[in-house]
Structures are given as structure tokens and as C-alpha cells.
N, C-alpha and C positions, 0 to 999 in steps of 0.2 A: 517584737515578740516579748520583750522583758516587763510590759505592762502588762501582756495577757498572763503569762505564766511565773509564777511567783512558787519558789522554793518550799517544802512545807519538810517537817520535820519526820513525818509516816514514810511506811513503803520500802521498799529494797530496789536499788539500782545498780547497772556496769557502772565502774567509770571508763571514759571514754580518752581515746587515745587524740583528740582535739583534730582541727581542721585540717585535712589533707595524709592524714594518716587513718588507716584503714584495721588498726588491730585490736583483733578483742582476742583473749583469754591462748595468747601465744598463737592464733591463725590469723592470716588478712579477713578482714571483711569487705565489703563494698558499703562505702558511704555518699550519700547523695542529696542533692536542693530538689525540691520540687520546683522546677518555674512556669507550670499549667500549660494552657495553651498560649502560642504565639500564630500572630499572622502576620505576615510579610511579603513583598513586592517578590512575583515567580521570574528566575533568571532562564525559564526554559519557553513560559509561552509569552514572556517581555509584558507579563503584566504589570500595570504601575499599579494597582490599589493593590493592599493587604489581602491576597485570594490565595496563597498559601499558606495551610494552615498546619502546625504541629505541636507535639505535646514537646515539651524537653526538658531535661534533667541537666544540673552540675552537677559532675562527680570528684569528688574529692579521692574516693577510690571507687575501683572496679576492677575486680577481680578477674583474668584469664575465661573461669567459667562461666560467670554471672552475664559476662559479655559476650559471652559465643550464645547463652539462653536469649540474652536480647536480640539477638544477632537474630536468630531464630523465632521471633516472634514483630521484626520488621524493623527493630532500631538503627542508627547508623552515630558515629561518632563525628566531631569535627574538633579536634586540640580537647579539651576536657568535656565538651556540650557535648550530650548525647541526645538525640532529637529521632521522633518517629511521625511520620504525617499521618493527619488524620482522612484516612484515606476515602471516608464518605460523605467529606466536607473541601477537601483540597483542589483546587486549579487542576493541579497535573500528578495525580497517585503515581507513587514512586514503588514498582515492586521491587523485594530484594532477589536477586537472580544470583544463580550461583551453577556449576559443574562439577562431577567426578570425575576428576583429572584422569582416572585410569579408561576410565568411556572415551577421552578428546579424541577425535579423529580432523587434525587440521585440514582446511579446504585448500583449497588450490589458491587461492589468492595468500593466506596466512601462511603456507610452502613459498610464495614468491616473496613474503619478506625477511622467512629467514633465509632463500638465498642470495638476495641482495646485500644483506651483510655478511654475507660469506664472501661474495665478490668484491665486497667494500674492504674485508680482513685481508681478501688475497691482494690487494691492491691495486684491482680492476676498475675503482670507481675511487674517486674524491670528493671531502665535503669543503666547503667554503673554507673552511679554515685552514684544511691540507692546503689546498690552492692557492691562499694567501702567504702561506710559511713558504711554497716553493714561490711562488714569486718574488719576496721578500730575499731569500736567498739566489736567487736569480740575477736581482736589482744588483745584490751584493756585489755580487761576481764580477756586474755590468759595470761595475763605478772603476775597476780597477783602469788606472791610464793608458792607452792604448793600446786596449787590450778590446777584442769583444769577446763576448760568451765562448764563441764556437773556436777562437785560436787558445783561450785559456784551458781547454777542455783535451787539444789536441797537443799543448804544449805536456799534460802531464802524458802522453806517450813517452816521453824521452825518459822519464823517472824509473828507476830501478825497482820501487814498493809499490804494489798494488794497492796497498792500502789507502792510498791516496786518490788511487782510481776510484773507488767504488762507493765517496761523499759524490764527487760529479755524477756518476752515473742515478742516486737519487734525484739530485734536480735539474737534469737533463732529460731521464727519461729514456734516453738512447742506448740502447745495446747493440745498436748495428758497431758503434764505437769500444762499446767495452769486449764485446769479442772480438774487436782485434785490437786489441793491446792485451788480453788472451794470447790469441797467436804470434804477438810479437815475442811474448815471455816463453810461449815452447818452442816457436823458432831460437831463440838463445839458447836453450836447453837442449836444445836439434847443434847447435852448432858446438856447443860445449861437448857435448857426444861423441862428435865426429874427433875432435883435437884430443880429447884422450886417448882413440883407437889408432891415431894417424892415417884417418883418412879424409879425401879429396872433398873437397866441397868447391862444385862448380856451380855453374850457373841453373846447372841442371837435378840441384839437389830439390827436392821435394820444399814446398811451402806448407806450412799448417794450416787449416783452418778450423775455426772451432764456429760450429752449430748450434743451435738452438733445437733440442731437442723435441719435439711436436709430441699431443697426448695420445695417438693413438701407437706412437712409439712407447710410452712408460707403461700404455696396457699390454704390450709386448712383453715386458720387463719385468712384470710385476713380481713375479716369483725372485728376481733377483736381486731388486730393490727393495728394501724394509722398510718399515712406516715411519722411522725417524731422519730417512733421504727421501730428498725433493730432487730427481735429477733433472736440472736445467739445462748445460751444455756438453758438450761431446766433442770429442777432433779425432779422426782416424789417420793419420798420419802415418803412424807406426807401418799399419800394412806399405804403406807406398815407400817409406825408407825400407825397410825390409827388400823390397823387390830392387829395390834404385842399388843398395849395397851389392847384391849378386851380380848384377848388373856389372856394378863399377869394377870388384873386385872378385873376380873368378875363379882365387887360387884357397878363398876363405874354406876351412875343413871342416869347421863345427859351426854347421849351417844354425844349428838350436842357437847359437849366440848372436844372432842374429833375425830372429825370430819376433813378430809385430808386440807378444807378448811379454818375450824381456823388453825388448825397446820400450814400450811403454811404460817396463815398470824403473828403466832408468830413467827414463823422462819425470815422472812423477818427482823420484827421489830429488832430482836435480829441482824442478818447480817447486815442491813443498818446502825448499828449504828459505822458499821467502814466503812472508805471511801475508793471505791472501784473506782477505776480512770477509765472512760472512759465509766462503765456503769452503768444502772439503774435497780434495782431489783424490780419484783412486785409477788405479790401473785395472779395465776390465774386461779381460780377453783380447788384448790387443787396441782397445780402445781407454784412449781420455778423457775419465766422466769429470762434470765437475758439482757436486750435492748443495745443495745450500743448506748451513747450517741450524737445522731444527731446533738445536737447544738456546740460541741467540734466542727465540721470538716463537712462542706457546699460542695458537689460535684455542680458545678452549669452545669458540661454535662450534659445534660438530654438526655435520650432513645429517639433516631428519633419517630417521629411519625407514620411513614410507618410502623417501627418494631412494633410497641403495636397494629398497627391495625392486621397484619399477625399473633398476639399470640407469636412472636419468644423468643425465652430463653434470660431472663436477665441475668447478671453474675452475681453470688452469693457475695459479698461482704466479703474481710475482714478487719473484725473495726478496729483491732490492726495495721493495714498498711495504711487504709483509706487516701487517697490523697486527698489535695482543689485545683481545676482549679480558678483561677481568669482570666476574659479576662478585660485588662486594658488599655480605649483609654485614650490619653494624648496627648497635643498639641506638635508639633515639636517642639523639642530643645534638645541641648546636654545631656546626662545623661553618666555618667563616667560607671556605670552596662552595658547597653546598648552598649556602645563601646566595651567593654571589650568583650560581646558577639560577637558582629562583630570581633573582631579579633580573635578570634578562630574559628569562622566559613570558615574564611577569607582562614586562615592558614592550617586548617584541610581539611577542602571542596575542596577548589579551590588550595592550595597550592600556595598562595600566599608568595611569602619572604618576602615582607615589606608590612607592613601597617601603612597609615600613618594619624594621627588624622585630620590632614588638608584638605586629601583628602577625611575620611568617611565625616566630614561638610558636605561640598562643595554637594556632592554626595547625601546626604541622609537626611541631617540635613536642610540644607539652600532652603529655599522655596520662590518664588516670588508671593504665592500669599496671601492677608492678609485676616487675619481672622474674620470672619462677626461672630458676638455676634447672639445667640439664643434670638428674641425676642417673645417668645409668643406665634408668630402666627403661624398658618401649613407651611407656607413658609420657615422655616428655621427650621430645628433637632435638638433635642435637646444640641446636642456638637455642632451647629455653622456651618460654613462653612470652609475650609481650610485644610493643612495637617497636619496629626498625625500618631502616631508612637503606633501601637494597642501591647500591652506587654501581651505574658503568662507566666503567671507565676503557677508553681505550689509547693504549701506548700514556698510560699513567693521567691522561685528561677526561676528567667526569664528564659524560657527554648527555646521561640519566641518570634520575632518581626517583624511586618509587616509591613513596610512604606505604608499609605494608602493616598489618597485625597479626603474628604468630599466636593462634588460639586450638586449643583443644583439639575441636575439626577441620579446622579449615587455614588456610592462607587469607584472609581479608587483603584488598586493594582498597587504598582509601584513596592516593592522588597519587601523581606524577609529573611530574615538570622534565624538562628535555630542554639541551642546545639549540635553539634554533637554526644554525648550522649545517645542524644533521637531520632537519625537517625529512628530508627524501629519503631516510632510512628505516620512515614509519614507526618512529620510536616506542609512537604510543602502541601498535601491535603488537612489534615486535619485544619490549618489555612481558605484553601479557600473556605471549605466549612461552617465555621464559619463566614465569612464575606457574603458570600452569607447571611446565616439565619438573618444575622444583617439589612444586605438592608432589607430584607423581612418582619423583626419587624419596623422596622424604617418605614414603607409607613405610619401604621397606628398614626404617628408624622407629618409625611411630605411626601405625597402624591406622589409630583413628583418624591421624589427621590427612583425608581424602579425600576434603570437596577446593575447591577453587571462590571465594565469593567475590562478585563485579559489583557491587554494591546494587545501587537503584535502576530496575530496568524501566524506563517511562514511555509508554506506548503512543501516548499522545502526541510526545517530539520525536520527532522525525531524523533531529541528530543524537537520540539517545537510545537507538534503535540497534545501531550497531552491534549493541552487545550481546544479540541472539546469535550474531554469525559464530558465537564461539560453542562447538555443538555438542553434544546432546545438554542443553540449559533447561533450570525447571527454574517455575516461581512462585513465590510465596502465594499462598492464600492470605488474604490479608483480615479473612472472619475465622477460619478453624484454623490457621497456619500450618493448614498441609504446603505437602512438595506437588507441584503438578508441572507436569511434564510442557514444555514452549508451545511446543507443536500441538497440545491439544487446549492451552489456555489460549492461543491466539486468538482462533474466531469466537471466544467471549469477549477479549480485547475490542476486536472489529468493531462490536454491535455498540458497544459502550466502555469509558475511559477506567469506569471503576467495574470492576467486576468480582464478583465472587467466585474466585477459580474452582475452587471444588465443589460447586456447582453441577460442573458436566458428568460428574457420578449421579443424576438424578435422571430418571425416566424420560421427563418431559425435557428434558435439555440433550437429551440424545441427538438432535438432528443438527449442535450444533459441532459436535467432533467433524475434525477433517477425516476428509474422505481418501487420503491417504495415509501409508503406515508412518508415525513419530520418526522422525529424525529425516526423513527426506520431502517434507514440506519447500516451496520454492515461494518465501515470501516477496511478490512482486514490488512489494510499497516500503521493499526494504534494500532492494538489491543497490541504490546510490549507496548505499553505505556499506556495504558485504563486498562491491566487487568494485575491482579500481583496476586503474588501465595498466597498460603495458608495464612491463615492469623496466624498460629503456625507454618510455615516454616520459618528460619532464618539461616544465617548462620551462621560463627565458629564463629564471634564476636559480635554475637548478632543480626545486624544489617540484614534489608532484602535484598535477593538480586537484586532490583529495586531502591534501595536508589540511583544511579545515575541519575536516575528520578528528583528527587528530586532536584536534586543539580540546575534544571534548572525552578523550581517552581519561581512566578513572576520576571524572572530575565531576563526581555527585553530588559533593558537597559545597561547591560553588555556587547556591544558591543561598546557602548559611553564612550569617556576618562573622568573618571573619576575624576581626576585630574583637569578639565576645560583648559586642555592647547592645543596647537593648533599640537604640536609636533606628533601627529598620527594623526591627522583630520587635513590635510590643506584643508585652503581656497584654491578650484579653482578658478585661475583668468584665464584660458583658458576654457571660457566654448566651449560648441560643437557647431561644424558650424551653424544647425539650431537654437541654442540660440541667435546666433550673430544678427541674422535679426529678429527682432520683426513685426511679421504681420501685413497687412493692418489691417485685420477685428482686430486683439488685442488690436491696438493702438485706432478705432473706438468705441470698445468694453468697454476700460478702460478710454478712454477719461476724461471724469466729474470725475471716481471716484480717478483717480490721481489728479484734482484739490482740492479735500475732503480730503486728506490726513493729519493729524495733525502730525506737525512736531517740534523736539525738537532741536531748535539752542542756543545755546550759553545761554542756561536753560530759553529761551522766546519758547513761545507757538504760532503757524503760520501755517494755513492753507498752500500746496502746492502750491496754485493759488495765496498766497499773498506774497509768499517768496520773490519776485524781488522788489515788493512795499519795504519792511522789508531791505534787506540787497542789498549788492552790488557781484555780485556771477559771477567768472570765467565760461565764455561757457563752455568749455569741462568739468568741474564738472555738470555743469546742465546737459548736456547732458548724464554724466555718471550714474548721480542720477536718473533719467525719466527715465532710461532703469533699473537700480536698482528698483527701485519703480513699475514697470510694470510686473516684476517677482511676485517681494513680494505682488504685490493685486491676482497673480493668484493662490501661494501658498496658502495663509489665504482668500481668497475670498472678495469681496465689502465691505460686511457687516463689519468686523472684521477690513479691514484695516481701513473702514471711524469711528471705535470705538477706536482702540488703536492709542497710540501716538507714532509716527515714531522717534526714537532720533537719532543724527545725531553723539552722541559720546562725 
């Protein structure tokens, strides 16, 4: 460019805040490359020649807004490339789909996988790597010298502290075992009882036993138990020494001291005085509960709402296994956990051979747009505007992460990588439908911000289909960038790959609306992907057999190099004969707003219309730029070009 444009001494210009910084006159701006069209090999219909085709920008910056307007007129980002297909020239048109979280009404399939991580948190289910830690600590146990598993486990019977009981009871499993060594501790406490009042302990004294409390017992309860008790075990005991005492001793006067009610609450006193790890014992009504301790260990799933209103079965919890989800948003930037994650997802998933930390940056890490501080007002949520990297973790080990973009309207999902471990947990749904609920908590912070976007919905692929099952979804119009509703843009979808969705507001396209009402369409060529089996169906390795699914959860942009190099995406410098000639009415059309254009020379800041004033510029580049320039206001629109800063390199 420094041959074509040369410096000249006329003219008024910004000066420019240089490459990667975005600020003119105390606001950000958006600054950006133009890199025309690209075509490149399609990862969706496994095309090998160059038949995917898209316009793309480098952004140096991009502003919060400028990127939700892209957003909305069909762009998508990957690490700083921002890239839009051209959608009446491409292999496989990519719409952008998107939901109002406050409309989501999840299906019955997308209910079955947040309750499987509810049964996964109550410690009903295990993933490979729980299973591996218990048997690793198992082996442990096993190595001891003549010792096996099951006398090591019975020898801590004889131990005075429970506390020591209830590591084995993790990796054994067995509670037939730990409630009674329960009842070993309230028979001591039974017998301590007796020796302070001087009485007879035969053979006939009452034995404890402590039960396992069943759930249609704690709906019994409910009213009595409060939602920071889980009662587990129970021993009624009390009554039967109560009766056994009268019995034995006939002359006793003050029957109440003797009562299943004090007894119990001596027993307790006497039990509590050794510390019982995980749970809390109470005296109640003559009964030995025993709670498991809620503040230990925070499940922050909560039961859908739809399920508590239908009555449906919660899973019964177990304390000794109990799992903590944390969901944990954090601003974009490198975390060595996180990589590491990516690379075995990378490896395992995708079967990638190299991975390389360069490339996850660039890809996943590197964001062009800056991050707007939460100030207060409903305007802004309360984490800010920009990209972050949403972490699950459970019991402290990142098991997902979601690359996400906080903007204006919406949540953006850009990718997702997961444990492979936890393949059977659905991760990829179950993530998305936790970002949904996050848009849906977040309105009442920041109002605007209430749609959900899934990035590219592709009607062509058949694994990128899935993304209508999230419902009521609309999609872009890819000619006027209207919203139109799934259900009535499908059967254009049908007839053809590209379609002009807002279209079917037209007379003669009336016969092709479904003939059912929106939202209850029953797409048959889509249901491999909307519905999966049994939710206790899995196969030999755990993992379900729909996990291939999965592999393609936010992953839209996996058809873009990765890498940022040009070696799979070239530039076309042969566009197609009708690009060559730019039309009367376009040139009429774009007139003023090519003179609007802010332009980035030699890091001075210049209107398009004052560029000649400013500098001294070779014809045939001005003429090549005007035609450059007449594209890129029709890909990003008026608006967007006369707001970002055109940089010239």
C-alpha cells in the first residue's frame, strides 16, 4: 500500500491510535482489514475443493455493539476473523439461529439431561474418572499385607471415631456396613445410659438398629425437615428401651424420665460428643435421625421448574458421594487447566494429532472486542460486556468450557470443549441449556439482553440440525435480515439449501407455510438428532450412543482455519463475472456512503471523500479500493461501514 498512497501535505485528518487499539476522540472504535472473499474446503458436507465461500474481516477492534449489529446481519467471529458466508454462492448456507430465553419451553429429552446430572450430583451415576479414583483407592487399600478390602473395612468397626469410618464408606459403597457401626456407637450410648442410672443390662436389653430412611418416608416429613436437611438414617430404639425399662424396673415413679423422647435426646447427647464427619444427629420425637450435612457440599442444579410443577420423581441423593457443580464465568484469557482440557478434548473427540497452544490463542483465547465495565445501570450485566470463557467445574475439576460473547442482546455461543469422560452427561446440551437459563436470569439485570444466539443453523447437514430442537428458534433472513420464525422457514429450507426466508410473507409463497401452528411442527428428518434414548441406556464404555452429537455442540466455527493462515482459505482475486461489473443502481445506491467511510492510512484517520485532499494516490489503486469498498458496504450494511474504521493495513 505505501507505493499506492503517498503522504501529501493538504486535508485534515484523526490521528489514529495504531494497530490493535480501537480509540478515537476518548471512545473505542472498531477497526478492521478487509480480506474480501475466501474459499475454502467445507468441514460440513467434506468437500475437498474451495466451495465454501465467505467475505472476512481482521479486527483489530470491535466494539460490544458494532458486533451484536454484525451478529445481526449474519457474521460470526473465530479468535479475531470475523467471517460471513456468502450465502448465494456457498456449499452449505450457514443461517444465524438464535432464541428468547424467556419463550424456552425445554422438551422432554433436554429435561432428561438436566436430570441426569442431578442424579450424576446426587451420586447416583459415575463418570470414568470417579471410577477410576475409586478404584485407585481401592488397589490402595488392597496392597495393605494381609489384609483384604473387606477385613480392612470391618477392622475399623473396633475404632472409637467415626470419622474414619466414612473415607471407607466412599470407596466401598456399602452402607449395609456403615449403619452398623451406627448402631454399634448407639448401642455404646445405650449401654453408657443404663451404667449411669444403675440399671440391669441383660441379654434382653434392646439392640439398635439404624435404617435407611426411604423417600416416600421424607414426603411424610416434609413439613419437619427443612431444606438444609437431607435425612438419611433413622433407629427407633428409644421406644423399645422405653418399654424394656418398665418392664425390667416396675417401682420406677417418674414414668416421663423414661420416656422414648428423653432417651433419645440422651442418646444423641452421648453420640454427638464424637464427631461424626458429614452428618448431624438430632433427637426427634422419640426417634434417631441422622441429616447429612448440607453446608459440606452446595449442589447449585436445581430441579427444572416444569418437573416440580408435573410432581415428577426427584432422585434420592447420596451424601457420602454428593457432588458441587460450580458454573464459573471468567473474562477471556489463557489458563494452562483450560488448555489442557482443550487438548484432550481436541485429541479424544476430534482426533486431532497436534495441538498447538498457538493456535488454541488465536482460536479461542484472542478477542477483538474490549470489555465494557458493569456500571450500575440496567444497561450493562452485571460481568460487563465482551468475551468469556463460562468453566464447570465439579468438586473443583473443570469438566466444561464454553467460549461465550456477552453483547448488548444476547448471550453468543461460539464453542465448547468438554472432558471426555463426562461424554454421557451430554455436556454439549446440557451446557446449552444452562446458558439459556443464564440469558433468562440476566433480563432481570439488563433487560435488553434476551435472546440466546447458537450461532449457524445449516439445513443441508444433518448433524447441524440439532439446533432447532432448542424451541421456539427463528432465522435469519439472509436478503432483508428479518427474524422468521423455524417452523415457518423450514419448508423453504426443504425445497432448497438457500432460501430467502422472508419470502413466505409473499402471496404466491403462501402454500408453502406449514400447515400446523409454529412451535409444534414435528420435524421427521430431524428427530436422530432431537431425540436419544433411554436416559439409563449406554453403551459398553459408558458413554451414550448419541455422543457423536455432541461432538458438533457450538462448534460452527470449525470449519474456519484455526490457525489464522491463509494456506486453506485463499483469498479470491478471481471473483465471478457478475462481481466484476458493479451496477448502476449499487454504485447510485452506495454513492454518499462510500464517501462516509473512515479510513485507516498510514495510522492518520480520513474520511473516503477526503482521501485525495490527504494523500497523493495511484489511479488504478483508487479504482481498485472503490470497488473493494462497494462490496464491503454491501456485506456489513451503511450503517456499520459509516461506524467502523476501514484500515488500509
Amino acid at each position: 500500500m505505501d507505493a499506492d498512497v503517498a503522504s501529501s501535505s493538504g486535508g485534515d485528518g484523526e490521528r489514529g491510535q495504531g494497530k490493535g487499539k480501537g480509540k478515537g476522540k476518548g471512545r473505542e472504535l472498531s477497526v478492521v482489514v478487509d480480506s474480501g472473499r475466501r474459499r475454502s474446503s467445507c468441514g460440513y458436507c467434506s468437500s475437498s475443493s474451495p466451495s465454501s465461500i465467505s467475505h472476512g474481516l481482521w479486527a483489530y477492534s470491535l466494539t460490544a455493539n458494532d458486533y451484536q449489529d454484525l451478529l445481526d446481519r449474519g457474521w460470526r467471529r473465530s479468535g479475531c476473523y470475523v467471517y460471513k458466508p456468502e450465502m448465494d454462492k456457498t456449499c452449505c448456507p450457514q443461517y444465524t439461529i438464535r432464541l428468547k430465553a424467556s419463550n424456552f419451553t425445554p422438551s422432554k429429552e433436554q429435561d432428561r439431561v438436566l436430570k441426569k446430572m442431578q442424579r450424576y450430583l446426587a451420586g447416583a451415576l459415575d463418570s470414568k474418572f470417579d471410577k477410576s479414583i475409586d478404584q485407585s483407592k481401592s488397589n490402595l487399600l488392597c496392597k495393605e499385607p494381609n489384609k483384604s478390602c473387606d477385613s480392612r473395612i470391618l477392622n475399623n468397626t473396633n475404632q472409637t471415631n467415626l470419622v474414619s469410618v466414612t473415607v471407607p464408606l466412599r470407596e466401598t459403597e456399602n452402607q449395609d456396613k456403615f449403619m452398623s457401626l451406627l448402631s454399634e456407637k448407639i448401642d455404646t450410648a445405650v449401654n453408657t445410659f443404663f451404667k449411669e442410672r444403675g440399671l440391669p443390662l441383660t441379654g434382653q436389653t434392646p439392640k439398635p438398629v439404624v435404617k435407611k430412611v426411604k423417600p416416600q418416608m421424607k414426603r411424610k416429613l416434609k413439613d419437619i425437615i427443612t431444606k438444609q436437611e437431607d435425612l438419611v438414617y433413622t433407629c427407633n430404639v428409644s421406644f423399645q428401651l422405653a418399654a424394656y425399662m418398665k418392664n425390667v424396673d416396675s417401682k420406677i415413679e417418674n414414668l416421663d424420665s423414661v420416656s422414648p423422647k428423653i432417651i433419645a435426646e440422651e442418646l444423641v447427647r452421648a453420640i454427638s460428643s464424637e464427631n461424626i464427619s458429614g452428618f448431624i444427629i438430632k433427637a426427634c420425637s422419640g426417634h434417631l435421625n441422622f441429616y447429612s450435612d448440607a453446608n459440606e457440599e452446595t449442589v447449585m442444579v436445581e430441579k427444572p421448574a416444569q418437573s416440580q410443577q408435573t410432581g415428577k420423581k426427584n432422585y434420592e441423593s447420596t451424601p457420602e458421594k454428593r457432588r458441587e457443580l460450580v458454573i464459573r464465568m471468567k473474562r477471556s484469557q489463557f489458563d494452562p487447566d483450560e488448555y489442557a482440557l482443550y487438548e484432550k478434548y481436541q485429541t479424544l473427540v476430534h482426533q486431532d494429532k497436534k495441538v498447538s497452544k498457538d493456535s488454541y490463542i488465536r482460536f479461542l483465547v484472542d478477542t477483538p472486542i474490549p470489555f465494557v465495565e458493569p456500571d450500575g445501570s440496567s444497561r450493562v450485566p452485571p460481568c460487563g460486556f465482551g468475551s468469556f470463557h463460562q468453566q464447570y467445574l465439579v468438586d473443583g475439576r473443570i469438566i466444561a468450557v464454553g467460549v461465550v460473547d456477552i453483547l448488548p442482546k444476547c448471550l453468543s455461543s461460539k464453542y465448547l470443549f468438554w472432558d471426555p469422560d463426562y461424554a454421557f452427561l451430554s455436556l454439549g446440551k446440557f451446557t446449552a441449556l444452562k446458558e439459556i437459563q443464564w440469558v433468562s436470569e440476566m433480563q432481570a439485570h439488563c433487560p435488553s439482553l434476551e435472546y440466546y444466539y447458537l450461532g449457524y443453523y445449516i439445513h443441508s447437514c444433518n448433524k447441524m440440525r440439532y439446533k432447532a430442537a432448542y424451541r421456539p428458534s427463528e432465522l435469519l433472513c439472509p436478503l432483508r435480515f428479518e427474524w422468521v420464525p423455524y417452523d415457518i422457514a423450514k419448508p423453504l429450507l426443504d425445497r432448497s439449501k438457500y432460501a430467502i426466508l422472508s419470502d413466505y410473507k409473499t402471496t404466491e409463497n403462501t402454500h408453502l407455510l406449514p400447515t400446523e401452528k409454529p412451535g409444534t411442527s414435528s420435524t421427521n428428518d430431524m428427530h436422530h438428532h432431537s431425540e436419544v434414548h433411554d436416559e439409563n441406556a449406554e453403551c459398553e464404555n459408558g458413554e451414550e450412543e448419541n455422543v457423536e452429537d455432541e461432538n458438533f455442540m457450538h462448534e460452527e466455527d470449525s470449519d474456519v482455519e484455526r490457525d489464522g493462515e491463509a494456506s486453506s482459505m485463499d483469498m479470491d482475486d478471481d471473483d465471478d463475472e457478475d462481481d466484476d461489473q458493479i451496477g448502476a443502481d449499487l454504485l447510485a445506491d452506495h454513492a454518499q456512503s462510500i464517501g462516509e467511510i473512515v479510513l485507516d492510512v498510514h495510522n492518520i484517520r480520513v474520511k473516503y471523500k477526503d482521501l485525495q485532499k490527504r494523500f497523493v494516490i495511484r489511479k488504478n489503486f483508487l479504482g481498485e479500493l472503490e470497488k473493494q469498498l462497494y462490496r464491503y458496504i454491501e456485506v456489513v450494511g451503511k450503517d456499520l461501514s459509516s461506524r467502523i474504521v476501514y484500515s488500509l493495513g
